[in-house]
mmCIF file as Biopython writes it, N, C-alpha, C and O atoms, coordinates in Angstrom:
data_model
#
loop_
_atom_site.group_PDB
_atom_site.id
_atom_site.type_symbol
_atom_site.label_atom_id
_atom_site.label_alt_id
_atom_site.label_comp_id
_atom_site.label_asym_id
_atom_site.label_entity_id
_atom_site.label_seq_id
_atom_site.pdbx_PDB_ins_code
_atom_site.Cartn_x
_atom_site.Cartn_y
_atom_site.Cartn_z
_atom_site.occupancy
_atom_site.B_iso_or_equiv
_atom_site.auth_seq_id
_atom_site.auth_asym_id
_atom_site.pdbx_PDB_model_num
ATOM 1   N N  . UNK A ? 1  ? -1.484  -9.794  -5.849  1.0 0.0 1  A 1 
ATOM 2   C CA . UNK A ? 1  ? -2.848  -9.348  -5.584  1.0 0.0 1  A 1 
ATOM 3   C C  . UNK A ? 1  ? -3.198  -9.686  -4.144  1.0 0.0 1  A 1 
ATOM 4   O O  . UNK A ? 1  ? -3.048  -10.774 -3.588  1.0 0.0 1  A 1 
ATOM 5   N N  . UNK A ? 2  ? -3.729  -8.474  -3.602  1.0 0.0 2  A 1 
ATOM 6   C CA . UNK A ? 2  ? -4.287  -8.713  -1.996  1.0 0.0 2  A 1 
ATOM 7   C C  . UNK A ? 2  ? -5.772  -9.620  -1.963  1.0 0.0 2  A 1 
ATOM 8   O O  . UNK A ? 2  ? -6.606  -9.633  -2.869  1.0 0.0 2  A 1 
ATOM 9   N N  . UNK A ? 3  ? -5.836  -10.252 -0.856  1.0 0.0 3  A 1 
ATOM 10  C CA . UNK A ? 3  ? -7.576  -10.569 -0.361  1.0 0.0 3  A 1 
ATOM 11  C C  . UNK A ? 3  ? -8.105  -9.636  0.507   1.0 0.0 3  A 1 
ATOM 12  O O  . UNK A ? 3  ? -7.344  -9.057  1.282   1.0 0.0 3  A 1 
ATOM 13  N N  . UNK A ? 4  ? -9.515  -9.350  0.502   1.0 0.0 4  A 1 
ATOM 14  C CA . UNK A ? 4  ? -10.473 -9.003  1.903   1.0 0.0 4  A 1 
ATOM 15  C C  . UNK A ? 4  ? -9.730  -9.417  2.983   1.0 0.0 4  A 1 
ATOM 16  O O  . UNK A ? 4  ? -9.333  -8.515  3.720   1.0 0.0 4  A 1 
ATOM 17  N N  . UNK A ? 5  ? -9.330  -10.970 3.375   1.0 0.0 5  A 1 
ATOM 18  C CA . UNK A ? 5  ? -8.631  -11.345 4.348   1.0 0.0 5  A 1 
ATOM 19  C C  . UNK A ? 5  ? -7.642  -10.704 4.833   1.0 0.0 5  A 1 
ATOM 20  O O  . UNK A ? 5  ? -7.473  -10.443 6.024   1.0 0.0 5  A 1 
ATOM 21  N N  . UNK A ? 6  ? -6.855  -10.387 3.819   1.0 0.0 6  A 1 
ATOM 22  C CA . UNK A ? 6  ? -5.269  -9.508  4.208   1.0 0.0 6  A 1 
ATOM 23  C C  . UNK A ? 6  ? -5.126  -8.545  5.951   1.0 0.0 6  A 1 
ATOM 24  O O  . UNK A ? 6  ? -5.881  -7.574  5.906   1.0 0.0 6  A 1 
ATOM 25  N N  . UNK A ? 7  ? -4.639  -8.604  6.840   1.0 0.0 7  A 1 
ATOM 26  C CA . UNK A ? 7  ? -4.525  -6.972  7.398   1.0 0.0 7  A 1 
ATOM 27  C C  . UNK A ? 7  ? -4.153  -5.941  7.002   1.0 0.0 7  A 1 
ATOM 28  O O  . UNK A ? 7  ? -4.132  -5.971  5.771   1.0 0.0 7  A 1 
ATOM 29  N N  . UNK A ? 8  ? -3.894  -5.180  7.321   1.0 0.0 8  A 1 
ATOM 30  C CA . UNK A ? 8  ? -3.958  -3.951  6.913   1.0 0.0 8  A 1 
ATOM 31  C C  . UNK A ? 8  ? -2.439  -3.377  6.414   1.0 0.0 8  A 1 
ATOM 32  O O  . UNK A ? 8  ? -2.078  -2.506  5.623   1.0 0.0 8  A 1 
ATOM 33  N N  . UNK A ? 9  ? -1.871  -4.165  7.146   1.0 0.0 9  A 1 
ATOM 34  C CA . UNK A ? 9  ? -0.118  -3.883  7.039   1.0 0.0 9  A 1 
ATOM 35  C C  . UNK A ? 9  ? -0.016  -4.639  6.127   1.0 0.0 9  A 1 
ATOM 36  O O  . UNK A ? 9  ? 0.605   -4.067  5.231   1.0 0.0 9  A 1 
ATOM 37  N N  . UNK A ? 10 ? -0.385  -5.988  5.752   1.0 0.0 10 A 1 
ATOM 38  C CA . UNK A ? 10 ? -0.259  -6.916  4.280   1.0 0.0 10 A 1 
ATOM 39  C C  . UNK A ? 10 ? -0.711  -6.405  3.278   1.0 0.0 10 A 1 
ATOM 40  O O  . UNK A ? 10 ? -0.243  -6.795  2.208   1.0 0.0 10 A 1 
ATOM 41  N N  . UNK A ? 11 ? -1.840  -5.293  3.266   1.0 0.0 11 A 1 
ATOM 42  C CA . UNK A ? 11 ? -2.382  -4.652  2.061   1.0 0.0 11 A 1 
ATOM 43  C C  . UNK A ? 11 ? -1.358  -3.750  1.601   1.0 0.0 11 A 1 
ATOM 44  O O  . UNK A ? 11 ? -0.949  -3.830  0.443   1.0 0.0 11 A 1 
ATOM 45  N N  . UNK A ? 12 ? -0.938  -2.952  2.360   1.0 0.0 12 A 1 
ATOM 46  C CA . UNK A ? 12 ? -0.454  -1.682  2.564   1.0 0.0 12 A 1 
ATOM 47  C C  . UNK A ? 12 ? 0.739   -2.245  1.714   1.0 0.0 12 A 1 
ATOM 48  O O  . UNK A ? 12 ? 1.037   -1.609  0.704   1.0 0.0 12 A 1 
ATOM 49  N N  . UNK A ? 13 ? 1.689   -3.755  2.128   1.0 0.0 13 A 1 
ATOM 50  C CA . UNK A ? 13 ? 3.101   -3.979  1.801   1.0 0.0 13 A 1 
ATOM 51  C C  . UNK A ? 13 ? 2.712   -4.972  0.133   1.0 0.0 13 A 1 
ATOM 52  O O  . UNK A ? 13 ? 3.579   -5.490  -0.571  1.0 0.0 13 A 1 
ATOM 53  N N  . UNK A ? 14 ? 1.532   -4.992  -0.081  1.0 0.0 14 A 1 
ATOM 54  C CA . UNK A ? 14 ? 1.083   -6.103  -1.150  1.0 0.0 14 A 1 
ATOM 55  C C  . UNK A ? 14 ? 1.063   -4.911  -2.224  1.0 0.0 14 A 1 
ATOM 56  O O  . UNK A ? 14 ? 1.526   -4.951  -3.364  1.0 0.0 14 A 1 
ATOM 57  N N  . UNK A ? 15 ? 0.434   -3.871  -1.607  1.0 0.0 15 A 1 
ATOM 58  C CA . UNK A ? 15 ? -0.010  -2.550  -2.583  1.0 0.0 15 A 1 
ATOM 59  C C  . UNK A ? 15 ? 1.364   -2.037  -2.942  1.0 0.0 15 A 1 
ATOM 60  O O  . UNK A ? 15 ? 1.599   -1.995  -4.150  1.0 0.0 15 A 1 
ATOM 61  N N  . UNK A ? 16 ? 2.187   -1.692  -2.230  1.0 0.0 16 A 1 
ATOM 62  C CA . UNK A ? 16 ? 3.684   -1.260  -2.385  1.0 0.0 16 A 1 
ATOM 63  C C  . UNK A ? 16 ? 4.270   -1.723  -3.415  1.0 0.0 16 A 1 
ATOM 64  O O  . UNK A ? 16 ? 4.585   -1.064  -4.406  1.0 0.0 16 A 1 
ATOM 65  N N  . UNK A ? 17 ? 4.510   -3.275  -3.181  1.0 0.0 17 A 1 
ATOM 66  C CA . UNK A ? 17 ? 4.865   -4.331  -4.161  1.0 0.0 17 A 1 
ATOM 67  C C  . UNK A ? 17 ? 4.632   -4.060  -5.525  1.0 0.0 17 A 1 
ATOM 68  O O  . UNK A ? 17 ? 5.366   -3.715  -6.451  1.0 0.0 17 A 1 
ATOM 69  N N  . UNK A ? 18 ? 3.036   -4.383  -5.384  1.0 0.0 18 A 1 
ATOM 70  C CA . UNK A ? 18 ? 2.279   -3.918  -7.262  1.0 0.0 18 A 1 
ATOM 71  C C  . UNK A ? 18 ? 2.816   -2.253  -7.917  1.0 0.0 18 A 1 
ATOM 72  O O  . UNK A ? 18 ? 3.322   -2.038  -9.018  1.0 0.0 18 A 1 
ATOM 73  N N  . UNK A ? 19 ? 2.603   -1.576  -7.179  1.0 0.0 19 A 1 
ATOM 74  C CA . UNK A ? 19 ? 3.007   0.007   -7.685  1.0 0.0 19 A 1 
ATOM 75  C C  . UNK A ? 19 ? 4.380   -0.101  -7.914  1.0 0.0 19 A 1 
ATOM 76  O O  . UNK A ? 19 ? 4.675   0.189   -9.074  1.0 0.0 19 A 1 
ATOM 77  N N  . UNK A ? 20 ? 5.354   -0.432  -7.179  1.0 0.0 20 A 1 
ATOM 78  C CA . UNK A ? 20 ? 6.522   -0.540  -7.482  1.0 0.0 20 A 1 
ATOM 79  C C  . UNK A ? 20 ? 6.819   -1.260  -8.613  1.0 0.0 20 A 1 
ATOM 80  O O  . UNK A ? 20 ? 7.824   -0.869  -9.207  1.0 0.0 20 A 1 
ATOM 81  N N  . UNK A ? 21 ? 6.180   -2.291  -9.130  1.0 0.0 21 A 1 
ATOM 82  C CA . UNK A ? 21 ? 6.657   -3.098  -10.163 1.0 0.0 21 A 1 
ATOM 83  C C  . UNK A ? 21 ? 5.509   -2.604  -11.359 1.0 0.0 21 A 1 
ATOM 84  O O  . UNK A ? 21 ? 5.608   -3.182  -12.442 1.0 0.0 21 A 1 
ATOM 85  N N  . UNK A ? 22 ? 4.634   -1.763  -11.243 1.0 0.0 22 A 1 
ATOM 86  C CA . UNK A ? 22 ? 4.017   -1.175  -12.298 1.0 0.0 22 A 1 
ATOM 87  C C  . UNK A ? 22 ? 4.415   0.105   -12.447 1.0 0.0 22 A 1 
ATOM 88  O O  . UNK A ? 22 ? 3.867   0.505   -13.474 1.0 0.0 22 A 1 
ATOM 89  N N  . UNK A ? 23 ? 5.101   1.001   -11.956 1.0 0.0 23 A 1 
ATOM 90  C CA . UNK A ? 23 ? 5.493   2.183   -11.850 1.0 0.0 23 A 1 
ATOM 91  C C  . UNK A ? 23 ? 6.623   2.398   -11.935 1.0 0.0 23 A 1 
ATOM 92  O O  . UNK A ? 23 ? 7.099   2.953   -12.926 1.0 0.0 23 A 1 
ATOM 93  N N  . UNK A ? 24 ? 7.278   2.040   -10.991 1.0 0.0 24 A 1 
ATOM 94  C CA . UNK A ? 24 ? 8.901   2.334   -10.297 1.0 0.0 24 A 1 
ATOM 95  C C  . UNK A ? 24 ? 8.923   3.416   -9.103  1.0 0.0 24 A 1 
ATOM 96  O O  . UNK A ? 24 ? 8.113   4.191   -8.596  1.0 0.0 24 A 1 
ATOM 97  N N  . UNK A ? 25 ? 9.970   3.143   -8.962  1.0 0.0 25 A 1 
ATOM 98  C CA . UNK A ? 25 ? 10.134  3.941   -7.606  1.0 0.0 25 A 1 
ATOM 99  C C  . UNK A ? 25 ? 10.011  5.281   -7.808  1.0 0.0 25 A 1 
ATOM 100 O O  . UNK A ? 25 ? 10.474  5.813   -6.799  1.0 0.0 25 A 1 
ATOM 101 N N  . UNK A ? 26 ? 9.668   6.036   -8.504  1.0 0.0 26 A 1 
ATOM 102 C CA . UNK A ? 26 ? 9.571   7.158   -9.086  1.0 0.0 26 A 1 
ATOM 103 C C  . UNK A ? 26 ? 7.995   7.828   -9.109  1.0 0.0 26 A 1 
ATOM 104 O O  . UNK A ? 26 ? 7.439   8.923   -9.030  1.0 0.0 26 A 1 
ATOM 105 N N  . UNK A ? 27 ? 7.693   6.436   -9.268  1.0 0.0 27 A 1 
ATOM 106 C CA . UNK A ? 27 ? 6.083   6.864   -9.744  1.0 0.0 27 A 1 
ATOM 107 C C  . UNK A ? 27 ? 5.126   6.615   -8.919  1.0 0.0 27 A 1 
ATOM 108 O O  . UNK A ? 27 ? 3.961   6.998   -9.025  1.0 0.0 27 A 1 
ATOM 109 N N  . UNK A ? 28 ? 5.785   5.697   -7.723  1.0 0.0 28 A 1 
ATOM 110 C CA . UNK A ? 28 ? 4.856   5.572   -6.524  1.0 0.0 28 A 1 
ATOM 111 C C  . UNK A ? 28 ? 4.941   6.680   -5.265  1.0 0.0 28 A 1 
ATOM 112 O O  . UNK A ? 28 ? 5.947   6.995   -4.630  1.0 0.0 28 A 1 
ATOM 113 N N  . UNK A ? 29 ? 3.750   7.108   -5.124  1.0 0.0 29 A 1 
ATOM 114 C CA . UNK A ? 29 ? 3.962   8.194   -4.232  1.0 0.0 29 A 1 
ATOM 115 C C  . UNK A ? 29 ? 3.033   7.212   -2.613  1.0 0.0 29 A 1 
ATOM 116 O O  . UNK A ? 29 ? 2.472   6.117   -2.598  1.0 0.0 29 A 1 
ATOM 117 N N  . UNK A ? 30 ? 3.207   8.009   -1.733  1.0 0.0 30 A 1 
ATOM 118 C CA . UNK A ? 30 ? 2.149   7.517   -0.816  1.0 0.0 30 A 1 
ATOM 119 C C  . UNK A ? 30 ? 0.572   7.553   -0.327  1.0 0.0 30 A 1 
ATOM 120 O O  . UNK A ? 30 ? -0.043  6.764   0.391   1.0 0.0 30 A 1 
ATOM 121 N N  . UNK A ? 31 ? 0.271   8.417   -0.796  1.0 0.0 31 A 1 
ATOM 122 C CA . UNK A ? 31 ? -1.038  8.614   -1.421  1.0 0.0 31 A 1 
ATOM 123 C C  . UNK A ? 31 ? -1.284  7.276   -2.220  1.0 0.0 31 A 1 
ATOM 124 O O  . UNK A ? 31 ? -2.154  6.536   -1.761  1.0 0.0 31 A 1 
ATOM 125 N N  . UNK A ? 32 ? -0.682  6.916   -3.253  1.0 0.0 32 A 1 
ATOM 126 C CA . UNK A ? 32 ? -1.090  5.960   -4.121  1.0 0.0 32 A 1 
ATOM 127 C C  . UNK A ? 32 ? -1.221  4.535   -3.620  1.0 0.0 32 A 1 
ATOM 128 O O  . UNK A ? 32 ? -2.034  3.671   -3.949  1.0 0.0 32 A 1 
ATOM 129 N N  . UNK A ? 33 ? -0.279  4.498   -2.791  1.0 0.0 33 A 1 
ATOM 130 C CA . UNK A ? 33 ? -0.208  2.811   -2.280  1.0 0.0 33 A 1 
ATOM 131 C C  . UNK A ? 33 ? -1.754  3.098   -1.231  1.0 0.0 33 A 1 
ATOM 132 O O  . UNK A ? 33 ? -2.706  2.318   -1.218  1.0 0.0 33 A 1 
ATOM 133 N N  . UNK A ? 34 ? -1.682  4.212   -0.533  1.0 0.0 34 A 1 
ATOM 134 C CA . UNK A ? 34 ? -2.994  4.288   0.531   1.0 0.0 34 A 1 
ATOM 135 C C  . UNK A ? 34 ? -4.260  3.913   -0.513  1.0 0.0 34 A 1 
ATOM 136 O O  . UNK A ? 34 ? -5.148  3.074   -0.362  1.0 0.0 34 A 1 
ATOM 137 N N  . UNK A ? 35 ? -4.081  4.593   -1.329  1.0 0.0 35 A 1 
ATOM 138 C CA . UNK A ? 35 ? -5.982  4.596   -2.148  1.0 0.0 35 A 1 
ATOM 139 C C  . UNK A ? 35 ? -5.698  2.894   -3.018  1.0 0.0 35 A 1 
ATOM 140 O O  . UNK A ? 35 ? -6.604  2.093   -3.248  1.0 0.0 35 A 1 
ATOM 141 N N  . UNK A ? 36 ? -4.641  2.750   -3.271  1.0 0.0 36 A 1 
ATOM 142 C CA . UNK A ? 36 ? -4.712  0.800   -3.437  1.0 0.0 36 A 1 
ATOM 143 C C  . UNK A ? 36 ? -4.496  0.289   -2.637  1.0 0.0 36 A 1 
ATOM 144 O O  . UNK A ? 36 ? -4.204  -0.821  -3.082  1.0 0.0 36 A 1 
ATOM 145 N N  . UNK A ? 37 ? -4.380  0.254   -1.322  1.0 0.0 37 A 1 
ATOM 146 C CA . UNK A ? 37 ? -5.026  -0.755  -0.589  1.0 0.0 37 A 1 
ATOM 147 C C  . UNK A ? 37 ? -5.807  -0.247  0.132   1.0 0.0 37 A 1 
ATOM 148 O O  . UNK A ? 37 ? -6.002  -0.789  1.220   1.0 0.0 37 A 1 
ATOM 149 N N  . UNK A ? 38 ? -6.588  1.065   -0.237  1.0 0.0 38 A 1 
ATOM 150 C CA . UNK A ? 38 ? -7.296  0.931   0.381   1.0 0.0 38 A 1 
ATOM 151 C C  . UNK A ? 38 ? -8.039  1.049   1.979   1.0 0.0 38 A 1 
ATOM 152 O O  . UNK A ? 38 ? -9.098  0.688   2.491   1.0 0.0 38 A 1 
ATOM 153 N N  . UNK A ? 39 ? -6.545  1.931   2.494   1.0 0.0 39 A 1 
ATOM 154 C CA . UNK A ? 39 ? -6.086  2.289   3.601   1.0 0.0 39 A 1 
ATOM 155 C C  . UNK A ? 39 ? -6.275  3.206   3.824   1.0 0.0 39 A 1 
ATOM 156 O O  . UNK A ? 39 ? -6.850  3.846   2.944   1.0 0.0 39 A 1 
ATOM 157 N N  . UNK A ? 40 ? -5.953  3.901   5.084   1.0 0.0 40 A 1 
ATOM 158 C CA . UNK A ? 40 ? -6.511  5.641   5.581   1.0 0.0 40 A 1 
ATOM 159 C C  . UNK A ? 40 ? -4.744  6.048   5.766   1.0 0.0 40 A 1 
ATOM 160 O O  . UNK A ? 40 ? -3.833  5.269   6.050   1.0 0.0 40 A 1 
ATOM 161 N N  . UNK A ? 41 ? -4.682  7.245   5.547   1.0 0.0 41 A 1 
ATOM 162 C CA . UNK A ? 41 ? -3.020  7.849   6.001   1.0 0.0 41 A 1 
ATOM 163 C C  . UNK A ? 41 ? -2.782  7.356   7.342   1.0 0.0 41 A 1 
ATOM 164 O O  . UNK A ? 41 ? -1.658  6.866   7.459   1.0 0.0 41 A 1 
ATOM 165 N N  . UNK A ? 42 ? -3.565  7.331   8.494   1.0 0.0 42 A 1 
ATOM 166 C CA . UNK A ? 42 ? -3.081  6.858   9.693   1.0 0.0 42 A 1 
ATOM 167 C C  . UNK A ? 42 ? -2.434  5.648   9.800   1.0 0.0 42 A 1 
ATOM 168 O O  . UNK A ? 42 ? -1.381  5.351   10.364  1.0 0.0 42 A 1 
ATOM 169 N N  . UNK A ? 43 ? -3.646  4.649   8.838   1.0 0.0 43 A 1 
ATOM 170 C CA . UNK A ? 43 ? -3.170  3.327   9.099   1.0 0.0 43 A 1 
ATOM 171 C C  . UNK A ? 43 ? -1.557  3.116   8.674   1.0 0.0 43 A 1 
ATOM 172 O O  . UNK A ? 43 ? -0.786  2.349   9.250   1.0 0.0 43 A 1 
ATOM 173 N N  . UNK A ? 44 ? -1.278  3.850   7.701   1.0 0.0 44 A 1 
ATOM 174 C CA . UNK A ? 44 ? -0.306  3.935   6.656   1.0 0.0 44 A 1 
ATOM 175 C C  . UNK A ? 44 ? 1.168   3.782   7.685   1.0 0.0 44 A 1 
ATOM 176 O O  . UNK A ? 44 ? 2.027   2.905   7.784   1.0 0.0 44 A 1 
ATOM 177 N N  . UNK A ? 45 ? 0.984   4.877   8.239   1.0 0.0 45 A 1 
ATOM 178 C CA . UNK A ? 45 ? 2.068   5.126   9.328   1.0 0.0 45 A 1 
ATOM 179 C C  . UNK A ? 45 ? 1.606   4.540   11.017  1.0 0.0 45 A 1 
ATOM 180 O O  . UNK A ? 45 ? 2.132   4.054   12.018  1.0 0.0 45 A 1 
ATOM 181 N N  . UNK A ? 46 ? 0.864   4.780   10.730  1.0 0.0 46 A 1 
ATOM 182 C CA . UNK A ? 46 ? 0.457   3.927   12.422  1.0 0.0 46 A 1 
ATOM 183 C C  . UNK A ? 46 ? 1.143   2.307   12.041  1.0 0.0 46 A 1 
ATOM 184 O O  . UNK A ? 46 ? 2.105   2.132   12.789  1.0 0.0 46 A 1 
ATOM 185 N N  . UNK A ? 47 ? 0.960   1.285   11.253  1.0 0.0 47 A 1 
ATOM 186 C CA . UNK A ? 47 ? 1.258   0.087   10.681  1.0 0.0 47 A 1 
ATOM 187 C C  . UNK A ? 47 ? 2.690   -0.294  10.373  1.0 0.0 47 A 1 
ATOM 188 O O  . UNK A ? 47 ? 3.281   -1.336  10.654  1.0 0.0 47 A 1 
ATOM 189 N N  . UNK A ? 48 ? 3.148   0.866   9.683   1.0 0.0 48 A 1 
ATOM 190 C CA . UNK A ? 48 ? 4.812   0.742   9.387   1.0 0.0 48 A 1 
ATOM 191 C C  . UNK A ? 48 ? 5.277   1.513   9.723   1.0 0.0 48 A 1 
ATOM 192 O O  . UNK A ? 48 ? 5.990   2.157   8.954   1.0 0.0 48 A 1 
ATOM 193 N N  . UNK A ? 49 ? 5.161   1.814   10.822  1.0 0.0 49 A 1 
ATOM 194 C CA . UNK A ? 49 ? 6.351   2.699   11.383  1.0 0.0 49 A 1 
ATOM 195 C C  . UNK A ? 49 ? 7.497   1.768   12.551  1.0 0.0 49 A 1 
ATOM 196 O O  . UNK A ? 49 ? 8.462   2.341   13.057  1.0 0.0 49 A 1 
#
């Protein structure tokens, strides 16, 4: 589970984490990790790229 505190790249890799282990790799798309943490598409790729 993420905090308010987190940045944005810790949300983004915290959110990854959870979907992956509630889903599988199958079921996480990128859209999904963005709207759980909560992120904009830019940040998404601006952050981990």
């Amino acid at each position: 589970m993420y905090t308010a505190s987190m940045s944005t790249p810790e949300r983004l890799i915290e959110s990854t984490r959870e979907l992956l282990w509630e889903r599988g790799y199958v079921g996480t798309s990128p859209k999904a990790i963005q709207q759980h943490a909560g992120a904009g598409q830019g940040s998404m790729y601006q952050n981990l790229a």
